[in-house]
C-alpha positions in Angstrom: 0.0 0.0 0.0 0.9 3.3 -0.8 1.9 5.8 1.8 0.5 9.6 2.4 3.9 10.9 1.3 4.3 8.2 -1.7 1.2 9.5 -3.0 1.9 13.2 -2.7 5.1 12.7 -4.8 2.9 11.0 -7.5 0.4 13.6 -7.7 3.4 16.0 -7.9 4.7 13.9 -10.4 1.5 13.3 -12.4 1.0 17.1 -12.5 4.2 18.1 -13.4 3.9 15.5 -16.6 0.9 16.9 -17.6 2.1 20.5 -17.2 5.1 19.4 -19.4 3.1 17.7 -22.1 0.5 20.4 -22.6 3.5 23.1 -23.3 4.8 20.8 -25.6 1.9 20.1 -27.4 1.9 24.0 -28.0 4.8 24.5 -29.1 4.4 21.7 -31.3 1.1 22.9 -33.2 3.0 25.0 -36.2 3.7 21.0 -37.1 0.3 19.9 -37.6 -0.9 22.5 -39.9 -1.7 21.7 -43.6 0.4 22.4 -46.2 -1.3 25.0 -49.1 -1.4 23.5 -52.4 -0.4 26.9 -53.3 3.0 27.1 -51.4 5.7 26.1 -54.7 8.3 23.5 -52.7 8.5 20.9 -55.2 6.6 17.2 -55.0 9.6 15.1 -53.3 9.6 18.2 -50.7 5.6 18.3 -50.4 5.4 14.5 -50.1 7.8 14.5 -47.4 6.0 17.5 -45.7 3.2 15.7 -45.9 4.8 12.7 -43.9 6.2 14.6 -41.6 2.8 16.6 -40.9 1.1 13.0 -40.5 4.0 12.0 -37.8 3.5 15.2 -35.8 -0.3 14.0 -35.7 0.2 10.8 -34.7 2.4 12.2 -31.9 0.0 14.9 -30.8 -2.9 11.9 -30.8 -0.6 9.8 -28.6 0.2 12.8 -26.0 -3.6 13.5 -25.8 -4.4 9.8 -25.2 -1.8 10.2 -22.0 -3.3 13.2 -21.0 -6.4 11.2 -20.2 -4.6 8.6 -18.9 -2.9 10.7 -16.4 -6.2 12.6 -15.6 -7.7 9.5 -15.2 -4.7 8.9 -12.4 -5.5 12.4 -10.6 -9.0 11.5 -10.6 -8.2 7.9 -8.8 -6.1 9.5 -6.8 -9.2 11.9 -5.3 -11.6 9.0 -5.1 -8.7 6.6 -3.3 -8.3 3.5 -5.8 -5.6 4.9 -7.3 -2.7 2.3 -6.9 -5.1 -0.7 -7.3 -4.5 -3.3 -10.2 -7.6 -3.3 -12.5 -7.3 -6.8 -12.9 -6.0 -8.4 -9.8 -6.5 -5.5 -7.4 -3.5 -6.1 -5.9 -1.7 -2.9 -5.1 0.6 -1.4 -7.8 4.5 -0.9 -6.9 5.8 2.0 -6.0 8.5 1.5 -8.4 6.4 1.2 -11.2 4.0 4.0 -10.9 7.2 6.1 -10.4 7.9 5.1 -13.9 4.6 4.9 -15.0 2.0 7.0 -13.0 -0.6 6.5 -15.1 -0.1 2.6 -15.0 -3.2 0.3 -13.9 -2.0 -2.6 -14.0 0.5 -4.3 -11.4 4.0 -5.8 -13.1 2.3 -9.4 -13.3 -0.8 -8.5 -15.0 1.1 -5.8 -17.2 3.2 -9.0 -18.5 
């Protein structure tokens, strides 16, 4: 079982990873826009603009899918289950929600 101060650190840490993924999603948002048909850059230079512009939204749809993970975790931690395998309900290490704060499965279940 987690302790009082344990769970304070992963709050802290939970909201200090979401902090840090929101900026970056900002910063990132020139990356996602589409590319004018106008704009002259060549095809080989459009195609791989195109590419790149499908990356960045592939990364921006992963970083929002974490965001709810890890609101999802701040929410658990309110109610009290957070910590609690999903599947077992075993508690989850320490450890591994250092790594991981929005895990929700324990290492065994996880595997």
């Amino acid at each position: 079982m987690l302790t009082a101060d344990q769970l304070i650190d992963l709050e802290d840490l939970i909201v200090a990873e979401l902090e840090r993924i929101r900026e970056e999603s900002s910063s990132n948002e020139e990356e996602r826009k589409a590319i004018a048909p106008d704009v002259a850059i060549g095809r080989l230079s459009r195609l791989d603009a195109m590419q790149m512009q499908e990356v960045a939204k592939e990364a921006e749809r992963r970083r929002e899918e974490r965001v709810s993970q890890l609101e999802l975790a701040l929410e658990q931690l309110d109610s009290g289950t957070y910590g609690r395998c999903e599947l077992c309900g075993d508690d989850i290490g320490y450890e591994r929600l250092e790594v991981t704060p929005e895990a929700t499965r324990c290492s065994l279940c996880a595997s």
